[in-house]
PAPA-486396 format. One record per residue (C-alpha): residue number from 0; x, y negated, z negated. Coordinates in steps of 0.1 Angstrom, whole numbers, plus 5000, padded with zeros to 4 digits. Each point is the difference from the previous one (the first is absolute). Example, Ala and Ser with C-alpha at 12.3 -4.5 7.8 and 13.67 -1.06 7.14 Angstrom:
REM residues 2
  num     x     y     z
    0  5123  5045  4922
    1  5014  4966  5007
REM end
This chain:
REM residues 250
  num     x     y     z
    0  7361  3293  1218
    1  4993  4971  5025
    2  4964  5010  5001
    3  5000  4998  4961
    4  5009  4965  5003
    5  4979  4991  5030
    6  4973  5011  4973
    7  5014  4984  4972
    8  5001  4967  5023
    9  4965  5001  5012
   10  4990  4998  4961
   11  5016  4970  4991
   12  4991  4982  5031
   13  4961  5007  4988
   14  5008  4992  4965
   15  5020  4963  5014
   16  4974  4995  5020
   17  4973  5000  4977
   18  5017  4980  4974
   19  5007  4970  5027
   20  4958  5004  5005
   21  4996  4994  4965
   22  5031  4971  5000
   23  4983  4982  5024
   24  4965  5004  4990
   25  4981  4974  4981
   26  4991  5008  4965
   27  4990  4980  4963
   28  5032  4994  4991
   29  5011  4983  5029
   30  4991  4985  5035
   31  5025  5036  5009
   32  5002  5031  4983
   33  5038  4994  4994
   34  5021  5023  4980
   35  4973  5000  4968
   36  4979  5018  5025
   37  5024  5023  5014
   38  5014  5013  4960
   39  4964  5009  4994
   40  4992  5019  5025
   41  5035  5017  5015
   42  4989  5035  4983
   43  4967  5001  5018
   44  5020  4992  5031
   45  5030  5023  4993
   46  4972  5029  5000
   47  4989  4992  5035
   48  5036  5000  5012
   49  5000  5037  4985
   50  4974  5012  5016
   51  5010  4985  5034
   52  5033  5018  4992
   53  4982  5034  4986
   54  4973  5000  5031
   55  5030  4994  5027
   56  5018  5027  4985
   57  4974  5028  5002
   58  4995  4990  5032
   59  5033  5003  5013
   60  5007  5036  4979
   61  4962  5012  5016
   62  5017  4995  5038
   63  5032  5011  4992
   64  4982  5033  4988
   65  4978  5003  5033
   66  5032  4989  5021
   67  5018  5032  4983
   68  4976  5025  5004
   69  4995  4984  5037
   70  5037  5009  5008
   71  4999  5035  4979
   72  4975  5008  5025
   73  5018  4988  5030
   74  5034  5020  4990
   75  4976  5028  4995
   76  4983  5003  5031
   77  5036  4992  5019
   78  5014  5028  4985
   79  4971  5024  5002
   80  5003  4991  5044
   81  5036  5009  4999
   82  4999  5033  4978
   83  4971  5008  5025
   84  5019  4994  5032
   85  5027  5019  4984
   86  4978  5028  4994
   87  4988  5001  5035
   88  5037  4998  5012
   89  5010  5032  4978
   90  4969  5021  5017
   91  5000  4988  5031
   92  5014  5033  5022
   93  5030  4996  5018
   94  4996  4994  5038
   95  4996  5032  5022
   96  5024  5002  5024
   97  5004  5020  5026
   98  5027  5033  4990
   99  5014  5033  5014
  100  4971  5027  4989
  101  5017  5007  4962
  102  4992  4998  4965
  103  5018  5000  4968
  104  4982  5021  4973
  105  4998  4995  4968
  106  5023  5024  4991
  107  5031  4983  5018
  108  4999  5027  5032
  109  4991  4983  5034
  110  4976  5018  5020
  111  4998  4995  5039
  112  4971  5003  5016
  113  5001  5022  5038
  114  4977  4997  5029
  115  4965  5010  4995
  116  5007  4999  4955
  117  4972  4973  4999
  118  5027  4971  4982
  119  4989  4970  5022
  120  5017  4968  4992
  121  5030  4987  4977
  122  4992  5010  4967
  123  5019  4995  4963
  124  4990  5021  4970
  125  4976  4986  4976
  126  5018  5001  4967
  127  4990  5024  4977
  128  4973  5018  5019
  129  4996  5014  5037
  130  4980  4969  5010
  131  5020  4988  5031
  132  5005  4960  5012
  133  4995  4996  5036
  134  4998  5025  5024
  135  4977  5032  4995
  136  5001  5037  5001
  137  5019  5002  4962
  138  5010  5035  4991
  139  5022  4984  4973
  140  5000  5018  4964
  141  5005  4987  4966
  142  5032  5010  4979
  143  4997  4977  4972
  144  5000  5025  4972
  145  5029  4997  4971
  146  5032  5020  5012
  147  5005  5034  4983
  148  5009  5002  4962
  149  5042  5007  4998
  150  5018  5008  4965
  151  5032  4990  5000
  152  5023  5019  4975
  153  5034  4996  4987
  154  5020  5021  4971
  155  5024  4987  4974
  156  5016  5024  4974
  157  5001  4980  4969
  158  5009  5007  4961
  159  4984  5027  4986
  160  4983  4998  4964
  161  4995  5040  5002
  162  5033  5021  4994
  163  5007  5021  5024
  164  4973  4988  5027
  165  5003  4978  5028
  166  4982  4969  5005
  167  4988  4985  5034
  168  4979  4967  5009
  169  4981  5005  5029
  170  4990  4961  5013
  171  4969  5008  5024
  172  4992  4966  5019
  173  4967  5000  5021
  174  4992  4977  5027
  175  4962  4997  4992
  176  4985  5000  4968
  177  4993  5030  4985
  178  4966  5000  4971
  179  4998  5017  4972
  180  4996  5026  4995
  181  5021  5025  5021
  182  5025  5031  4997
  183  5028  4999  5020
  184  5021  5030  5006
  185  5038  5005  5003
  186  5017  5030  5015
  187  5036  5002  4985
  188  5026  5025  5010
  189  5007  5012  4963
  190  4970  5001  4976
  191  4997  4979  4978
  192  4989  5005  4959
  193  4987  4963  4995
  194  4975  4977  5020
  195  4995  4962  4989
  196  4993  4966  5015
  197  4998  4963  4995
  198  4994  4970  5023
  199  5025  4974  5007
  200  4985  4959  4987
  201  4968  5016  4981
  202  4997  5000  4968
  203  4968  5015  4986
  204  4994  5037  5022
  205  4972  5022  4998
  206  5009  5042  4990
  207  5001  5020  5023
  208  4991  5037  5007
  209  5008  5036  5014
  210  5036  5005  5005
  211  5022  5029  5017
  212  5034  5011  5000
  213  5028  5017  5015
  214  5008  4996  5035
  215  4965  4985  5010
  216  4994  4979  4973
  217  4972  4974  4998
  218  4986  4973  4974
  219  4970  4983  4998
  220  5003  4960  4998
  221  4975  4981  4983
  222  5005  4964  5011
  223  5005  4985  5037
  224  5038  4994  5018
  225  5004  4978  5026
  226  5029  4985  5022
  227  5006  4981  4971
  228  4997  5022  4974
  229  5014  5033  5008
  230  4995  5031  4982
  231  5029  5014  4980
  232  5001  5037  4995
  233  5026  5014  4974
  234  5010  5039  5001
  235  5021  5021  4978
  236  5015  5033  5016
  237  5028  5024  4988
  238  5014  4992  5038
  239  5005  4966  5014
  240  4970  4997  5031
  241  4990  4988  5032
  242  4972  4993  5014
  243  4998  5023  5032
  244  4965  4981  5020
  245  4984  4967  4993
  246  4975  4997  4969
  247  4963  5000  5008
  248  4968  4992  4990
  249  4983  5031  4988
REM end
């Protein structure tokens, strides 16, 4: 705004200016140009006031323009130096100081090294590999595999919609996920005549396939489970059952 009417300023001081030249300046009509003068030729002089005004303008918008790309750059390259000595901060190994002869594995167990082992120097497990920090002589080994697949069942007895059969939900909750497609087995301690399943928060599941019954039974499930979406197996037996081992993968 008070650039606007620095601009606006600078125009009518070129257009009054140039109408006191032509005030003062002799002419025909008079031994001055007087206001006669000045009437005739204000829009000829208003024109040069607007194009001191127009030229002052563009000038002022063309350095604010290389004055922002200027500082655009600046903040740039300021940030670019402190993300880099961030960077250099983050990889920069941790000092090597001087340690009984041990290690940490991977794998959480601590490993001493004895005379004569070849472990020379204070050492710390590189993470995720048997590369060592400090120290040499690493006999370390990697453990960083996924821990081993668990099902987790539990049995509810709920209404039956079969006369004279009992009906039993078997909720089996794994702690990885599981893909599709797989057969898991169930060893009950009374056979069972039915085998089903669903799978708890999905709604669209893929068939499944070959099934078995009695007191081994087994069904084929044709869409993933996971920790979050456990498999539900229902079962209909003349007895009520139990599950007498952990399910598994077969």
């Amino acid at each position: 705004m008070k650039t606007n009417a620095i601009l606006v300023s600078l125009g009518l001081f070129v257009f009054v200016v140039q109408n006191l030249k032509i005030f003062f300046k002799k002419n025909e009509e008079a031994e001055r140009g007087g206001l006669n003068a000045v009437r005739r030729a204000w829009t000829g002089t208003a024109g040069w006031g607007v194009l001191a005004t127009a030229l002052a303008w563009l000038l002022v918008v063309s350095w604010y323009s290389m004055k922002t790309v200027y500082d655009n750059h600046e903040f740039l390259v300021s940030e670019n130096k402190a993300l880099r000595q961030q960077l250099k901060a983050v990889e920069a190994p941790p000092p090597n100081k001087t340690q009984p002869v041990s290690m940490t594995g991977a794998s959480g167990n601590r490993a001493t090294g004895s005379k004569g082992a070849g472990v020379v120097g204070g050492m710390i497990q590189g993470p995720g590999s048997i590369a060592q920090l400090g120290g040499s002589g690493n006999t370390a080994t990697v453990n960083n595999g996924p821990p081993p697949l668990k099902l987790t069942p539990s049995l509810r007895v709920v209404a039956s919609d079969r006369e004279g059969m009992v009906k039993t939900e078997i909720t089996v909750v794994p702690n990885l996920a599981v893909s599709a497609p797989f057969s898991i087995a169930l060893d009950f301690d009374n056979p069972i005549n039915s085998i089903g399943w669903n799978i708890q928060g999905v709604g669209a599941l893929l068939g499944g396939g070959n099934f078995r019954l009695g007191t081994h039974a087994l069904t084929t499930v044709g869409t993933g489970i996971g920790p979050q979406h456990p498999l539900i197996v229902t079962v209909y037996s003349n007895l009520p059952v139990e599950l007498v081992k952990e399910p598994n993968l077969e």
